[in-house]
N, C-alpha and C positions, 0 to 999 in steps of 0.2 A: 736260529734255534726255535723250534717249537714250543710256543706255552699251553700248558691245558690248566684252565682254570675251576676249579669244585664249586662250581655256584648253586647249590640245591640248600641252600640253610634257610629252614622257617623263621630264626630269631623270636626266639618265641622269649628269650631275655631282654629285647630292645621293641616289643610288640607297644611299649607307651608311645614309642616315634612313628612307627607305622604299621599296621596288622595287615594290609592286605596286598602286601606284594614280597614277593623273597626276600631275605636279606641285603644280597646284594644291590638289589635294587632300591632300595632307601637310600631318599636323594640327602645330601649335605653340601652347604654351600651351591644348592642349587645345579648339583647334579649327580647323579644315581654313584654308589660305592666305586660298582664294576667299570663305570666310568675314566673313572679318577687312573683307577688303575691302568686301563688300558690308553688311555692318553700316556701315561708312565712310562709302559711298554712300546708306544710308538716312537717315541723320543729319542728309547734306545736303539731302535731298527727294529724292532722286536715285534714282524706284523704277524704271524702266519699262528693263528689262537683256535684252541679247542676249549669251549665250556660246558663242562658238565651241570647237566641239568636235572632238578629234580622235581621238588615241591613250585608249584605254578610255576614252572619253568616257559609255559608260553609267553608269560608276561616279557619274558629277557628277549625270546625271539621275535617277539613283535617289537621291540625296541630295535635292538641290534641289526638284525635281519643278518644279511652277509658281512657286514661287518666296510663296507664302502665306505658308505656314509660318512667314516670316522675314519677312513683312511687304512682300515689293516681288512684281512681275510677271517673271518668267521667261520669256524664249523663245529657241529653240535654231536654231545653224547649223551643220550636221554637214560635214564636211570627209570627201570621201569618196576626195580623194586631194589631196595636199601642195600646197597654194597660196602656199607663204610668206605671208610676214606682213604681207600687205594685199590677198591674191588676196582673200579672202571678200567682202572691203568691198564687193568690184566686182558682186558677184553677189546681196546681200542689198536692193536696192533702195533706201536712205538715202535719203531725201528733205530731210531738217533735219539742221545741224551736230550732231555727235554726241562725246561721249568715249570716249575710245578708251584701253584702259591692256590688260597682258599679268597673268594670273591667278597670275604667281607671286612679285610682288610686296609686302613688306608693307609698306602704306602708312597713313596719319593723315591726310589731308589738308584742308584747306576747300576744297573742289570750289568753292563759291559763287564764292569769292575769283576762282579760276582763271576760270572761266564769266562775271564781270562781265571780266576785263581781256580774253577773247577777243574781247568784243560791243564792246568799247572802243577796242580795236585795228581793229575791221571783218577780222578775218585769214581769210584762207582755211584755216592751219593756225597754234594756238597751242602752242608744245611746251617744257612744263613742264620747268624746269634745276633744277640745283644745284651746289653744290659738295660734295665727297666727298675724302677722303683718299688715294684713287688716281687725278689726271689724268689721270695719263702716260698710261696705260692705258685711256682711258674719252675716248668720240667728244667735242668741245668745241664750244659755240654760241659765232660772236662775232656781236656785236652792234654797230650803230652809237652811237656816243658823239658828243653835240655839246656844244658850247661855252655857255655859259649864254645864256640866250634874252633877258631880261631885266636893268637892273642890280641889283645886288645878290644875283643868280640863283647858281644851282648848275648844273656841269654836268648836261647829261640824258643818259639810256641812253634811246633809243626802243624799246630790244627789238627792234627790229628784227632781221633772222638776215640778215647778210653775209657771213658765210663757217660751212663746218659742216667741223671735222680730224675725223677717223677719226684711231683712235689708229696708225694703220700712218701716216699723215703726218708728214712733217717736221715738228719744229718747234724754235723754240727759247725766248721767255716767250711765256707764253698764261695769260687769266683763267681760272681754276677755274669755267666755268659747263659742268655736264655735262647732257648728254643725258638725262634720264630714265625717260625710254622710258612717258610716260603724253601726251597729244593731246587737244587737240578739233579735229575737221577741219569744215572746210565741203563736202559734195557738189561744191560748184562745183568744186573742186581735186582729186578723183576724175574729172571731167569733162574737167580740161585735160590730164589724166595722160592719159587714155586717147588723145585726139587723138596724142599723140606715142610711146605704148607701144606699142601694137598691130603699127602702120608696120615698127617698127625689132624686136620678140619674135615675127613672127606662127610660130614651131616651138613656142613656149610662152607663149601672150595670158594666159593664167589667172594663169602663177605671179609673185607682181608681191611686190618686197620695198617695203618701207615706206619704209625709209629712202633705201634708192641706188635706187630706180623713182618715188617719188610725190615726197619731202619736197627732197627735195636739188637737184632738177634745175628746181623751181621755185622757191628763193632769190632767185632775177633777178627773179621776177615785183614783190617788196619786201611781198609778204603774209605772207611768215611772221615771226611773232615769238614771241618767247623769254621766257618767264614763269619768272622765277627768286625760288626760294621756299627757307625752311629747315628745312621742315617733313619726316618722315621717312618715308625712303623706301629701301628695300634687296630687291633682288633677293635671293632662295633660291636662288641660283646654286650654291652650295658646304655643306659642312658646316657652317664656320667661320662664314660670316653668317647662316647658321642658326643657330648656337648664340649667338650675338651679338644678334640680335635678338630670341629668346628670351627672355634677359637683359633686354635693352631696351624687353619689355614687363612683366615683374615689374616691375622698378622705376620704373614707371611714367613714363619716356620718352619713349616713343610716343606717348602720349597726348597728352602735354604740349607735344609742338613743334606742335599743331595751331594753326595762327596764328587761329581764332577764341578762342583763350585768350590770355589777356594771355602776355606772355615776359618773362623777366630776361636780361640781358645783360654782357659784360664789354668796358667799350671803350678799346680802347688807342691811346694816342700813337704815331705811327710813329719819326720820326729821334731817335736816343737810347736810345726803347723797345725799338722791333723789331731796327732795323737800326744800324748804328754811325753815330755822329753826324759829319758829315766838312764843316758850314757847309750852305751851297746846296747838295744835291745835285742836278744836273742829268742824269744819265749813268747808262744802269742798269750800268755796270762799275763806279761808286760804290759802289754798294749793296751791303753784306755783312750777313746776319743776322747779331744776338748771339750770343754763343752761350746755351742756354739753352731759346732762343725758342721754338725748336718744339715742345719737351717740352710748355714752358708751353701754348701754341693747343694742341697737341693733349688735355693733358687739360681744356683749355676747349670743347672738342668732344666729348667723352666727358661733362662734366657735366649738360650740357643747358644752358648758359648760350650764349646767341649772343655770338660774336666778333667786335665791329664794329672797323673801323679809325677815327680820327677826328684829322684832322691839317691843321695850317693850312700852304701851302705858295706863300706869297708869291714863291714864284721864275716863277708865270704873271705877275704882274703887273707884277714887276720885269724882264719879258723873256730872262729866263733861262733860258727852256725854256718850248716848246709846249704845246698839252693833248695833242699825241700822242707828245711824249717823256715827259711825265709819265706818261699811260697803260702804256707801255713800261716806267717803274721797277715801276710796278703791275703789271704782267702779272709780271717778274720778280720779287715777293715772292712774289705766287701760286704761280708755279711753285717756286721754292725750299722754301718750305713744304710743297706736292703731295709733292715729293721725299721728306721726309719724317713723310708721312702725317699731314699737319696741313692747315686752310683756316681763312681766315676767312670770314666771312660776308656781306660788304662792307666798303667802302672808302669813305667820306666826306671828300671834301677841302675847304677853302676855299682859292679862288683869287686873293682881294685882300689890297691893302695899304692904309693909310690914307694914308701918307706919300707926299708928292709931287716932283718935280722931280728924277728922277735920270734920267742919260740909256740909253734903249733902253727906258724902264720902257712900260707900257701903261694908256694915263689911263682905258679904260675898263674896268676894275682896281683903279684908285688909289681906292677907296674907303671909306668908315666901313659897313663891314654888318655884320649881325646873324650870320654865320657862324663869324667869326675866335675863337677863345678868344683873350681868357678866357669870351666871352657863347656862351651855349647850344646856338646854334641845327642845328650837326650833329648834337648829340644828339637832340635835338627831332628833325629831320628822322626821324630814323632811328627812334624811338619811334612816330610816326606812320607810317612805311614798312611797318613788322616788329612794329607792337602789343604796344609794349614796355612794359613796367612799369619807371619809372626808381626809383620805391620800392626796387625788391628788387635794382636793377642795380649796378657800379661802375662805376670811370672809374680807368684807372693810367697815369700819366707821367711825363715828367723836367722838369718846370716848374711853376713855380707856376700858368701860365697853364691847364695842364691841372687842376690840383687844380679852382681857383677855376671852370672850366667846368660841372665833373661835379658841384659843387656849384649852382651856379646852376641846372641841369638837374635839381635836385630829385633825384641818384644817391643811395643808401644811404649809401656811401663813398666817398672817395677815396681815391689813395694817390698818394706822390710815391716817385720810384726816381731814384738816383744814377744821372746821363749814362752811356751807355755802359758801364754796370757787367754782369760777366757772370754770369747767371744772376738777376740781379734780378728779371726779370720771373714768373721761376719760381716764386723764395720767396714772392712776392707772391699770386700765381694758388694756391700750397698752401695758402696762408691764408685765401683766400675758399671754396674746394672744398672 
């Protein structure tokens, strides 16, 4: 697959690190952004690159040249006057889906990963998410969620992109799945852009942004979908995640959230754990974090441990609440966490119950599966989802049913924490860290 990469940023926000070369080319750990990246992309097979060029763009070319050097092939698309950020596309002839990611990014990632679930989705545009410590502020992907397919099933996320917030949007809970600002497009989707660009820009046909001109305004078409990963990824936008991610490659971080490497992870119980224990909670005005909590997820996001949630929530079955009011208390953890610069990494729920015969319950629900703790199987899920090593992982809760779970899942450890106890989750997560 072909990458073209947007390398023409002045960084005139990180101009205290370096003023006189492009963005991309500001070296960290002692070698240039664009670098980094493109090592990333050889790794994965991924040689045959187009960078667009802009602001001192000769500086890259005298760098790169053909691109030998470094083992891949190099070809250049010189900007000879401001196209935003998908004018080029329109002009460089694309013929095959392509990746698409911006040169001042430092990223890890398994391209392959992303590349099989585009061809798997059939998308015209697949657009790589995550979660990050600042929502509020950062454009948000939702996604369709359905009810489990099957019985004994789990809900699904299709990935599908139903709505896209810009961070100027209203909102009030929303899942932490952000924007990442890396693609693979299909041409076809350049194609349908153009039909409806042109008509309505023709004072300015060329300068076409990405996101409000191509990505957004074809969501209806139900092609694009949202590939959300936990693998690292941080714009050089500023000094601070400059020197942050600097950090984060000494200690070898970066490396390590590459999801073709196994992962460790810490997976926590929700009601009691996270949030205070109040029976059925059905109502996100129920919902108050511990206190504690956040401190805890967030130095579980600074370790390199992934933060899964994993929580049996019998109130689907027993008709106490939707999959889309339950969705809602989860959107609401999420953002309460965002708030303070914490996420988790998913949410794993089980939606049955074994016990039958109460009234309002929902009998295709009412049954014995392999989800519910004390048995396995969210973990498992999630091991398989995110290539987890449950050897080196834990499991912390307020029940025996969770100990007994993260045991069965073959976890390192468990740990049991007192209901509703505040700061429990903390003392626990300094212990593991």
């Amino acid at each position: 697959m072909k990458v073209v990469i947007m390398a023409g940023g002045k960084g005139t926000r990180i101009a205290s690190i370096k003023s006189d070369v492009p963005k991309p080319m500001i070296e960290i750990c002692g070698k240039p952004i664009l670098l980094w990246q493109i090592e990333n992309l050889k790794a994965c097979g991924l040689t045959d690159i187009t960078l667009v060029t802009g602001y001192l763009g000769e500086v890259i070319r005298n760098y790169f040249m053909d691109g030998s050097n470094f083992g891949v092939h190099i070809s250049y698309y010189e900007e000879d006057h401001p196209l935003g950020t998908a004018g080029a596309l329109f002009k460089m002839n694309l013929q095959d889906d392509f990746l698409l990611m911006c040169g001042d990014v430092i990223v890890d990632v398994d391209f392959n990963r992303f590349i099989q679930f585009h061809h798997e989705h059939h998308a015209w545009a697949s657009l790589m998410s995550h979660p990050n410590g600042h929502p509020y502020d950062s454009s948000l992907l939702v996604t369709e969620i359905l009810p489990p397919q099957e019985k004994g099933g789990l809900p699904i996320d299709t990935h599908r992109v139903m709505k896209w917030m810009n961070k100027e949007d209203e909102r009030l809970y929303y899942k932490n799945r952000v924007n990442a600002g890396i693609e693979i497009i299909s041409p076809e989707l350049l194609h349908e852009t153009m039909k409806s660009y042109i008509p309505r820009h023709p004072e300015t046909p060329d300068k076409i942004d990405l996101d409000r001109d191509v990505l957004k305004p074809n969501i209806a078409s139900g092609r694009i979908f949202a590939y959300n990963t936990s693998e690292y990824i941080k714009d050089m936008g500023t000094p601070d995640r400059y020197y942050e991610a600097e950090k984060d490659i000494l200690s070898g971080k970066v490396k390590a959230r590459n999801l073709s490497q196994k992962q460790k992870a810490i997976f926590l119980d929700r009601d009691g754990t996270i949030n205070k224990y109040v029976g059925f909670l059905t109502k996100p005005e129920e919902f108050d974090l511990l206190p504690g909590v956040a401190e805890a997820i967030r130095q579980i996001n600074h370790s390199g441990y992934l933060c899964i949630v994993v929580s049996n929530q019998p109130v689907i079955a027993r008709g106490d609440c939707t999959f889309e009011q339950l969705q809602e208390i989860h959107d609401k953890t999420e953002t309460l966490l965002g708030q303070e610069g914490a996420f988790v990494d998913a949410i794993y729920y089980c939606p049955h119950h074994p016990d039958k015969g109460f009234e309002g319950e929902r009998p295709a629900y009412k049954i014995d599966c392999n989800c519910r703790k004390p048995k396995p199987g969210l973990l498992l899920q999630a091991a398989k989802d995110w290539n987890i090593d449950l050897s080196q992982s834990y499991m912390i809760g307020d029940s025996d049913r969770d100990v007994e779970a993260g045991n069965a899942a073959g976890c390192k450890q468990s740990f049991f924490i007192k209901t509703n106890e505040p700061d429990a989750l903390l003392s626990i997560v300094n212990k593991i860290i």
